[in-house]
C-alpha positions as semicolon CSV with decimal commas, in nm:
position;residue;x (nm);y (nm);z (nm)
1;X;2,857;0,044;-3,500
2;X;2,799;0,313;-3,272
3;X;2,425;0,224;-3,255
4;X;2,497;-0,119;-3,092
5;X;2,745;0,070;-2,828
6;X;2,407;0,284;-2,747
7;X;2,180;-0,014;-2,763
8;X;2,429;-0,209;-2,533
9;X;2,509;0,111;-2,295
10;X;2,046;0,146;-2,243
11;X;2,050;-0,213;-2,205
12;X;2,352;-0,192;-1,946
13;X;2,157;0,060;-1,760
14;X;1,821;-0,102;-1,782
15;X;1,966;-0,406;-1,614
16;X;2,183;-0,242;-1,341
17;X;1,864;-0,019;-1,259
18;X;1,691;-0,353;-1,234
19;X;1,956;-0,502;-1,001
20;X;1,951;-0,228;-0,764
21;X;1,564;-0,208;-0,716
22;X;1,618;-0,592;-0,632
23;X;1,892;-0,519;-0,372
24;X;1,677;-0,209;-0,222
25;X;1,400;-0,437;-0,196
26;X;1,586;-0,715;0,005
27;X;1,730;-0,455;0,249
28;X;1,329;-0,351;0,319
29;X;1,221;-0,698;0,355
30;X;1,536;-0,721;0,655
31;X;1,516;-0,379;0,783
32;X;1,130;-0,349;0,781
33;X;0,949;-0,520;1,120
34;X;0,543;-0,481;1,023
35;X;0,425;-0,762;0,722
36;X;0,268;-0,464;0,550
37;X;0,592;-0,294;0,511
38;X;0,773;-0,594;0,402
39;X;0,504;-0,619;0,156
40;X;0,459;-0,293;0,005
41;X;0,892;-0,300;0,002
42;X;0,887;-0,623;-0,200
43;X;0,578;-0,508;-0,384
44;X;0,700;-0,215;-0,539
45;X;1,051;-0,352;-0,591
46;X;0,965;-0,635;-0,748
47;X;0,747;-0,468;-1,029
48;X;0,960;-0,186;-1,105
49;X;1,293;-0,460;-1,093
50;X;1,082;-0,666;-1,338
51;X;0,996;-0,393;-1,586
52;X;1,339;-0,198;-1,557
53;X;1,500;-0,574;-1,648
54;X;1,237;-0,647;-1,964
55;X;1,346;-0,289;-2,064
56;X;1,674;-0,376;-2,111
57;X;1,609;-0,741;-2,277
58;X;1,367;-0,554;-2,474
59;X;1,638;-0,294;-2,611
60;X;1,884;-0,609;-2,641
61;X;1,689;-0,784;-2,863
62;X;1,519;-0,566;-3,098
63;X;1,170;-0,549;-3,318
64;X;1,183;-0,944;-3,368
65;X;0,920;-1,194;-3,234
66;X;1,058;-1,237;-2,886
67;X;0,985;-0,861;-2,845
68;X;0,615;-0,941;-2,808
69;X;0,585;-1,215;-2,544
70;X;0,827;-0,987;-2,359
71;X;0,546;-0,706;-2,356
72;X;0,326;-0,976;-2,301
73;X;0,499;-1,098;-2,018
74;X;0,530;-0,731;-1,835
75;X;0,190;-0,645;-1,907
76;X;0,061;-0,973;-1,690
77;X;0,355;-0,929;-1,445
78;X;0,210;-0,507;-1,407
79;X;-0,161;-0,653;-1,380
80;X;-0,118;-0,928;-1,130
81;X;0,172;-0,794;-0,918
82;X;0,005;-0,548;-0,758
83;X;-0,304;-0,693;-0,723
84;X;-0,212;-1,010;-0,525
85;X;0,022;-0,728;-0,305
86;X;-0,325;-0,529;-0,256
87;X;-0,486;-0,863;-0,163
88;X;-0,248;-1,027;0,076
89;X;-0,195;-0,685;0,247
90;X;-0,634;-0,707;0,305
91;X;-0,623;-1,035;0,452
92;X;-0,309;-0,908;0,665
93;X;-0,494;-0,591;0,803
94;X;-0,837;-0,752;0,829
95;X;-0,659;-1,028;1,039
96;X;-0,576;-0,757;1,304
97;X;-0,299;-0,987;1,463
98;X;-0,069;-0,680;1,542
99;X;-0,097;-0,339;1,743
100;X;-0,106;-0,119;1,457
101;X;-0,057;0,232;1,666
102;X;0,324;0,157;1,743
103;X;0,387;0,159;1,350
104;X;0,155;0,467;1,234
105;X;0,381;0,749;1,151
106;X;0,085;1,069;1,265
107;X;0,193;1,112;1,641
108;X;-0,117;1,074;1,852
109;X;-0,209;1,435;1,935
110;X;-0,309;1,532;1,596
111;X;-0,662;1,606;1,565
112;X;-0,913;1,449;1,357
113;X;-1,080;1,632;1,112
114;X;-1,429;1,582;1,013
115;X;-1,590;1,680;0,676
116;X;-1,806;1,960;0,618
């Protein structure tokens, strides 16, 4: 009895966790101006929502069947996720539409350094 309560409670807190990556990740897309940022906001979000979500399904359900195409499913959403991310945000640099310098966070007198 008490082991469902636990099960339910990790589940609970798997999901919520899930939820709230979502609703940070919706407030970057808005708040963020540079495609990059949006990106890397939705990016990350949507990965760590995914996996945080499976978690909890994954407690829900238990060592049956389903478990496994669950794993299956986060270990393709993991691979591909941030690969696409990686590519799109390529293409978006090497389109060079946008000034970059207004969104760099160094301020322009630092120095560059050169290697040895």
């Amino acid at each position: 009895m008490i082991g469902e309560w636990i099960r339910f409670g990790v589940t609970a807190l798997c999901v919520v966790g899930g939820l709230f990556a979502l609703l940070t990740a919706l407030l970057g897309l808005f708040r963020f101006d540079y495609a990059l940022n949006r990106l890397h906001a939705a990016a990350i979000a949507d990965t760590l929502a995914l996996g945080l979500v499976l978690l909890g399904v994954m407690v829900a359900v238990g060592f049956r069947a389903v478990l496994w195409k669950l794993v299956l499913v986060l270990v393709i959403q993991w691979y591909t996720s941030p690969l696409s991310s990686h590519m799109l945000a390529q293409f978006e640099y090497r389109a060079g539409q946008e000034d970059l310098a207004r969104y760099l966070e160094l301020p322009e007198e630092t120095e560059e350094v050169s290697a040895p």
